[in-house]
N, C-alpha and C positions, 0 to 999 in steps of 0.2 A: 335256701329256706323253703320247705314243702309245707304248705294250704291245707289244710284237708277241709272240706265242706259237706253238712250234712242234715239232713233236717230232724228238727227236734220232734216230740209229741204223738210223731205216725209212723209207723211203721206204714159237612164234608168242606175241606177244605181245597181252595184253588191251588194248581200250580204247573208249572210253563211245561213240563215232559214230564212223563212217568216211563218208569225201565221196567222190561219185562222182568217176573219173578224165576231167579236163577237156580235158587235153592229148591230144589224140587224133589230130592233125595232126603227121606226121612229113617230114623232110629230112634229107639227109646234107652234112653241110659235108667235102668230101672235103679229106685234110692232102699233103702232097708226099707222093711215092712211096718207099717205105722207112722212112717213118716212122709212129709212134705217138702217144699223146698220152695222159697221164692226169689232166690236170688242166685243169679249165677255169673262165675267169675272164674279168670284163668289168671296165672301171675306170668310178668313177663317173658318168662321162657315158654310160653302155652303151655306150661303145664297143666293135670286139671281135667275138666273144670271142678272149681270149689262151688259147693253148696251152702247157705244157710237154712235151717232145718225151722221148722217149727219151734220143736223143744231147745234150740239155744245152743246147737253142734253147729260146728264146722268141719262137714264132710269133703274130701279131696277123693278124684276120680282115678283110678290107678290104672285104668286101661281093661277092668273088666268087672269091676265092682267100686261102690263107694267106700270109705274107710275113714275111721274117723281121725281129723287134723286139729281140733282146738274145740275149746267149747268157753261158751260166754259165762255160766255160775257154771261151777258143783254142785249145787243144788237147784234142781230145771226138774220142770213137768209140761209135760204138750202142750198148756196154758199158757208158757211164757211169750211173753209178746204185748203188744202197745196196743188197747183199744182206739180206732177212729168214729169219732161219734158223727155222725151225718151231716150235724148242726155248726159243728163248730167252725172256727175261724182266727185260732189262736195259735195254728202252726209257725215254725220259725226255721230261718235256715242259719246255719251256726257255723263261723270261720273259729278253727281253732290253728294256732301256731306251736307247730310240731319243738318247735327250738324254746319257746318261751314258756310254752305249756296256758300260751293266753286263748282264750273262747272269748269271742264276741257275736252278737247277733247280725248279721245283715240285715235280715227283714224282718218284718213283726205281723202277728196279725192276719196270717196267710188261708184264706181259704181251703183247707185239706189239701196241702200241697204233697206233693208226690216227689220222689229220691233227687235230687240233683245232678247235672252233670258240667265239670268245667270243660271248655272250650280247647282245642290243643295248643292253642297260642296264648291262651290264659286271660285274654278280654272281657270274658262274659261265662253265666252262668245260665245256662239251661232247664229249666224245673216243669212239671205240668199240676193243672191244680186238679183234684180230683170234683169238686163242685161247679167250676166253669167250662170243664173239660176244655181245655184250652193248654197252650207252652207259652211259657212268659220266658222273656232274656232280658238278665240282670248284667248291667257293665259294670264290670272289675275296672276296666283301665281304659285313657282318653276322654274327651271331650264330655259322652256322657255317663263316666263312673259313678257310680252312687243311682242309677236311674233307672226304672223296668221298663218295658214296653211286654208289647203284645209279640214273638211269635209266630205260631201257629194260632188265629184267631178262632177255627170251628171247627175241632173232631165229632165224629161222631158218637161217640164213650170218652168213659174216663180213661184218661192216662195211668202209668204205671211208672216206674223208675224209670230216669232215661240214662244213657249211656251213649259215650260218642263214637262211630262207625268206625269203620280201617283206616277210610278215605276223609284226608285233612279237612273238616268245617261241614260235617255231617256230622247224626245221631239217629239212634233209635228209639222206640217206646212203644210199649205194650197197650194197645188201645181195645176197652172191652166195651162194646156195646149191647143194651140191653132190649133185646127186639120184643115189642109186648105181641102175644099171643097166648091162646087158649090150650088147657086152661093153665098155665101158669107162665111168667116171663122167660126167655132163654138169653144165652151170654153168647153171643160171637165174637171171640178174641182176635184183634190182629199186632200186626206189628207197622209202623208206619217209622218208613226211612224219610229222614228231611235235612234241608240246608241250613247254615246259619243265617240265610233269609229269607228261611220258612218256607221258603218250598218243597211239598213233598212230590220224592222223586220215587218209592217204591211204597205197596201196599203187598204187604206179607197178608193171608190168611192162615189162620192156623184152626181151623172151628171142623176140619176131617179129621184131625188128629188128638185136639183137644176136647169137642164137643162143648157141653153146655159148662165149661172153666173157663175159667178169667188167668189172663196171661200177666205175670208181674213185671218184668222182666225179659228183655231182648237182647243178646249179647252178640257182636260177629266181630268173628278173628280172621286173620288170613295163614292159610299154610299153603305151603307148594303142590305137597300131596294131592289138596281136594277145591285147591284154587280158594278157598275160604271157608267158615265154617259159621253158619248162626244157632248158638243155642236158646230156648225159652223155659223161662222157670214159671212155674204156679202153685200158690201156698196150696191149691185144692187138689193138685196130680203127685200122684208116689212115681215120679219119671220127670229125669230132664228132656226136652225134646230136641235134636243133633239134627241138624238140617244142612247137607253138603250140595256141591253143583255137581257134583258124577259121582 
């Protein structure tokens, strides 16, 4: 039976070792002109990566251009997509059962929660809220299912989608902080690698490559070729950004 879990409505911290940053090798997968992309995704054969676009495509990476693979309406304009209004507090994260076609709510009430991600052992739920800036873990299963805790208790930015790493009971997420200075605020995007006890073990920067953009989205795969591969989507960059170890 396949879960799928998803949120409804929206579209510094301690920790025992940190690993040097391996990905040091950059590229730009540039996307069609006028468009954005905050999401990025590979299907299990790595193929890819897929895009979700601003306007409601689903672009696929064919090894030298984007091209288009599905799109959400026939009828789309750049505008499509889900207001987050600053205030709110009425996000929700939603189990649907692929065999039943049942949705139910998990949680209610969620301070601008940010994408989710299951666990690979299926235990727990991973999400970050974008007004606490913080990662809460929700248990699926055992002793305390039905129950959230805290986490990552203090990023320094909001979180973005999380996604879980190569390596079993890690994850990633897109953390954009907002540094005040004159005369207007700047964004310095990273990506923070962590355990499922909230240790964070790697701090990605991405703010040479992306500049004053906010990173949605952190994705790492493994191939042989390049030893692994982490990609970053942002609704503000016309470019996935391809980040290899050689």
């Amino acid at each position: 039976m396949l879960i799928i879990f998803c949120i409804l409505f929206f579209i510094p911290h301690s920790f025992a070792f940190s690993l040097p940053d391996p990905y040091t090798t950059f590229s730009k997968l540039n996307l069609p002109p006028g468009v954005n992309g905050g999401s990025v995704s590979l299907d299990p054969l790595n193929q890819g990566p897929y895009v979700a676009t601003s306007d409601g495509r689903i672009l696929k990476y064919n090894g030298s251009d984007f091209m288009d693979f599905a799109y959400l309406s026939p009828n789309r304009d750049n505008l499509l997509g889900i207001p987050a209004p600053l205030g709110d507090s009425t996000g929700r994260i939603l189990e649907y059962n692929t065999v039943t076609g049942e949705v139910r709510a998990l949680l209610k009430d969620l301070p601008r929660p940010a994408g989710p991600a299951v666990s690979a052992d299926g235990t727990f739920i991973a999400y970050g809220s974008y007004n606490t800036q913080q990662i809460f873990k929700y248990y699926l299963q055992g002793l305390k299912a039905g129950t959230t805790e805290v986490l990552v208790p203090e990023l320094p930015g909001a979180p973005g989608i999380t996604k879980r790493a190569v390596e079993f009971g890690y994850f990633w997420v897109g953390v954009n902080q907002m540094v005040q200075q004159q005369p207007t605020p700047v964004v310095q995007a990273y990506g923070y690698k962590f355990s499922s006890n909230g240790n964070v073990v790697l701090i990605k920067n991405f703010t040479t490559e992306y500049g004053n953009a906010r990173v949605n989205v952190v994705q790492e795969y493994f191939n042989l070729l390049q030893g692994g591969t982490l990609y970053a989507g942002s609704r503000t960059s016309n470019y996935v950004g391809k980040y290899t170890k050689w």
